[in-house]
N, C-alpha and C positions, 0 to 999 in steps of 0.2 A: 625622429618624427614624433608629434607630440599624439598623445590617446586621447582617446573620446569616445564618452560614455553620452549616452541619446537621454535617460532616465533622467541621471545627473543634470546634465544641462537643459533640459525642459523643465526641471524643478527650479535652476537658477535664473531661467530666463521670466517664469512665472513671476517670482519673488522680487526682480527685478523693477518688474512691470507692476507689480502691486503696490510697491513701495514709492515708484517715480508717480503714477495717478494718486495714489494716499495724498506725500509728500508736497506736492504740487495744488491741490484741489480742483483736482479735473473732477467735474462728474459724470465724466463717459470717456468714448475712444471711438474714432474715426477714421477708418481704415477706406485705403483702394485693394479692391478686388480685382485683378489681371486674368487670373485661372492660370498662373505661373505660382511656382512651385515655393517660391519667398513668401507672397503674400499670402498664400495658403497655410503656410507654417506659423506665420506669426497669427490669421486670424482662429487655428485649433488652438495656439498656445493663449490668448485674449481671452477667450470664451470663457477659461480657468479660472481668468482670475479678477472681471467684473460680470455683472449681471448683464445677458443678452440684450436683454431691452435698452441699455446703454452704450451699444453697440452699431456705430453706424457704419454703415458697409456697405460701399459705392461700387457700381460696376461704369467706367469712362470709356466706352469705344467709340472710334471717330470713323470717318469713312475708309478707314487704309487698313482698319482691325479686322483679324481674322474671324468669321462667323464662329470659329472653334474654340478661340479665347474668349468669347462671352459666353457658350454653351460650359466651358468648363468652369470661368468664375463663378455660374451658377450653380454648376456641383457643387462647389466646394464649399460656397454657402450654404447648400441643402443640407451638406454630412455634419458640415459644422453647428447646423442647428439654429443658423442666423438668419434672419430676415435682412432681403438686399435688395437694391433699390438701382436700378440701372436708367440710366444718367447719358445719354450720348452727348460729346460735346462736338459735333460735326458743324452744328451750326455756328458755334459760335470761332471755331477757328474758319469758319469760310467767311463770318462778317469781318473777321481781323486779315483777311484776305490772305492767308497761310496758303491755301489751295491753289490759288494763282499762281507760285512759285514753280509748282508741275504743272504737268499736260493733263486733262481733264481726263477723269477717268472715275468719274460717280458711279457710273454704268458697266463698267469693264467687270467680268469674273472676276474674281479673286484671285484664281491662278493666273489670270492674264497679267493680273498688275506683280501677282509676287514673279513671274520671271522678268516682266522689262522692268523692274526695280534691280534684279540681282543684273542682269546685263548692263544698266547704267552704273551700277556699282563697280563693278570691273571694270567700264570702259573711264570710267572717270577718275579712278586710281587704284584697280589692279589688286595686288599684295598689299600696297600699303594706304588701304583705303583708311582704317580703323586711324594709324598713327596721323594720317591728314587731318583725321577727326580731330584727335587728341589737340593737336597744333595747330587749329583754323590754317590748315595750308590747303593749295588747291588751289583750281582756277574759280572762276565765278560761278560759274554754275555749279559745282563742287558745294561751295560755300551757301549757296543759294538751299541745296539740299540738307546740312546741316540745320538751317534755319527751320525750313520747315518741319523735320523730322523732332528737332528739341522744342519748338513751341509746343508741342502737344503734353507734353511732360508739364510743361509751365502751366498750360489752362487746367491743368487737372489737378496741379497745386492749390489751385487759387478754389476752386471747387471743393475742396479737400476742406480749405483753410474756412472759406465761406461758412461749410455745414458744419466744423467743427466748434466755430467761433459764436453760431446762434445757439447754441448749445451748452457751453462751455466746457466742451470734448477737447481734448488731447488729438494731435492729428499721430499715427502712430506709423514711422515708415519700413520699409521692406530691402533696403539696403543689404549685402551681406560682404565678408571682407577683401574677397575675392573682385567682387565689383568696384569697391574703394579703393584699393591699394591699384586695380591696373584704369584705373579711371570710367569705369564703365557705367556712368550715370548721366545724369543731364544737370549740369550746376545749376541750382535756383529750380528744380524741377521734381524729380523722384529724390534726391537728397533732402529737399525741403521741408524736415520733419520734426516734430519735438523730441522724439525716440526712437531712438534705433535699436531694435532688442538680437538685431542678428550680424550688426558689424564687425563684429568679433569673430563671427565663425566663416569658415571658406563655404563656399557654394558644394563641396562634396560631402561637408560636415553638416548642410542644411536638408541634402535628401537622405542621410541617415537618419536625422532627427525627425522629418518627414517622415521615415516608413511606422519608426517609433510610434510618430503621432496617431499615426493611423490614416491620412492625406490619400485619397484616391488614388488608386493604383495608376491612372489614365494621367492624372496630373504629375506623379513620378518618372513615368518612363517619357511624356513627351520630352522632343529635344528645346531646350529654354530658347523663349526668346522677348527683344524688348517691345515686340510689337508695334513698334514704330514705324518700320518701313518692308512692306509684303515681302516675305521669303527671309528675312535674313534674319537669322539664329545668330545669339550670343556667340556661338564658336566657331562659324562662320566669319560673323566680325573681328574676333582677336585675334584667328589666324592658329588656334590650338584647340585639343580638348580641356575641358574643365579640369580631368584629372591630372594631365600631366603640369597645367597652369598651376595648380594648387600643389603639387608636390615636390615643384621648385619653390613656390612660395615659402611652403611651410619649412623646407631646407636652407633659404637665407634666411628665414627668422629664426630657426634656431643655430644659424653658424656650420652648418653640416660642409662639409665640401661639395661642391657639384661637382666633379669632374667626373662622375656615374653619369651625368645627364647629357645628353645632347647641348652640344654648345649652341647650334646654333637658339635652340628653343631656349637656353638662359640667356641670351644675349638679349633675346625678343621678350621677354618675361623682365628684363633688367632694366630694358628700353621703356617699355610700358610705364614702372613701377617709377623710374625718374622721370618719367614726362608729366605722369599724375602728379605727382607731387607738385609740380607748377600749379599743374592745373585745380590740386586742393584748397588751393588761397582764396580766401573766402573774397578778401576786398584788400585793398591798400590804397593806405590814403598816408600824408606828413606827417603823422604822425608814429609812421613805422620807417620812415628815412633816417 
C-alpha cells in the first residue's frame, strides 16, 4: 500500500501549479466552487500559489442544487480568503430545455425531489443503476435522465471556459483518481479542464490532504456528492464506500494480491475500472483505425 505525506504533496501539488500557470502564461485561475471537498482542496492549495485577486471562483447551482452546497461553497471561499461570485445557471439549462426531460418540480422542497430522485433511481435500474450509466444502457427514460443530469456539468464547463478565457485564466479542474479510474465524471463536463492538480491522488488521499489544508471541518465530514441529482451521494452511486473503492484500487496498482478482499467488491471495482477506460476515449476518428 503506497504512503502519504499531506506536507509533501501540498508542496508538490503547489509547485505543480505554479509552474503549469508560469510555463503556459495564464495570468489567473478559474475555478468551480461545489462546497465539495475536491474543489475546496485545490482552491486552499491555488491561493499559495497566485495572487487572490487572479482568482476567480464561481459558485454554478441550478434548480436541483442543494441549498447546503451553496452555503458551503461559500465557506469555503470565506476561509480561503477568496472572493466568489455565484452564478446560477437554472436559466439557462431551462432555455436549452433540460428541465422538460423531468416532471416539474421548481417548487417542490428539496427533500421532496431528493427522495422521488433516489426512488426513480432504484426503480429504473436497481443495483446497477451507476454501470447503466457508465454504458448509456437503460430504457428511455433511463437515458432521458443521464441526459439531463450531465448537461449541467457541460453548461458549467462552458461558464467556466467563458470567464476564464475573457481573462486569460487557466480553467483549473477538481477531478481526483478515484473518480477517473472508475469513471465517475461527466465527459466534456467536470473533466473539461486545463489542469488537474488532484488526479493523481484517490478521493481518501484528498481528505487527508484537506484536514492538512485546514478545509472546514463541515466540508470534511459531509458525505461527497456530485450534486446533480437530489439525494444521491457519490457512494450511493458506485455501489461502495470510498475507502474500501480506494483500497482495491491502490492494491491492483501496486500488484498486491486481493484475495484479502471481498470478491465480490473487486469484481465491482474491476467492472468499473474496465468500463471507464472505454469510456476514457476522448474521440476517435480514421485516423486511429
Amino acid at each position: 500500500m503506497r504512503t502519504f505525506n499531506p506536507a509533501e504533496e501540498a508542496n508538490r501539488i503547489r509547485n505543480f501549479l505554479k509552474r503549469f500557470i508560469e510555463d503556459h502564461g495564464f495570468k489567473g485561475a478559474t475555478i468551480g466552487v461545489s462546497g465539495g471537498i475536491d474543489s475546496a482542496v485545490v482552491l486552499f492549495l491555488l491561493k499559495d500559489v497566485i495572487d487572490k485577486s487572479r482568482i476567480k471562483a464561481l459558485i454554478l447551482p441550478e434548480r436541483d442544487s442543494s441549498p447546503q452546497s451553496v452555503e458551503d461553497a461559500n465557506l469555503v471561499c470565506q476561509k480561503a480568503g477568496i472572493d466568489c461570485e455565484l452564478r446560477p445557471i437554472t436559466s439557462i439549462l431551462r432555455k436549452l430545455g433540460i428541465y422538460n426531460l423531468q416532471p416539474p418540480a421548481f417548487f417542490a422542497p428539496y427533500s421532496v425531489k431528493a427522495k422521488y430522485a433516489l426512488n426513480k433511481w432504484k426503480e429504473l435500474a436497481g443495483d446497477e443503476a451507476y454501470i447503466k450509466d457508465i454504458t448509456l444502457d437503460g430504457d428511455e427514460e433511463f437515458l432521458k435522465g443521464l441526459a439531463y443530469y450531465r448537461a449541467k456539468h457541460r453548461v458549467r464547463m462552458c461558464v467556466l471556459y467563458m470567464e476564464a478565457e475573457m481573462r486569460g485564466y487557466t480553467v483549473v479542474g477538481t477531478t481526483n483518481k478515484t473518480e477517473w479510474l472508475t469513471g465517475f465524471y461527466v465527459k466534456w463536463g467536470d473533466d473539461a479542464t486545463d489542469v488537474e492538480p488532484l488526479l493523481h491522488l484517490y478521493k481518501t488521499e484528498v481528505f487527508k490532504l484537506a484536514e492538512h489544508l485546514g478545509v472546514p471541518k463541515r466540508i470534511i465530514e459531509k458525505p461527497p456528492t456530485p450534486d446533480l441529482i437530489p439525494g444521491v451521494t457519490d457512494e450511493f452511486a458506485l455501489g461502495m464506500k470510498y475507502q474500501e473503492i480506494d483500497e482495491i484500487l491502490m492494491a491492483m496498482e501496486s500488484g498486491e494480491d486481493l484475495k484479502k478482499f471481498d470478491k465480490d467488491k473487486v469484481d465491482h471495482v474491476k467492472r468499473l475500472v474496465e468500463l471507464a477506460k472505454k469510456r476514457n476515449l476522448r474521440m476517435v476518428s480514421l485516423e486511429d483505425q
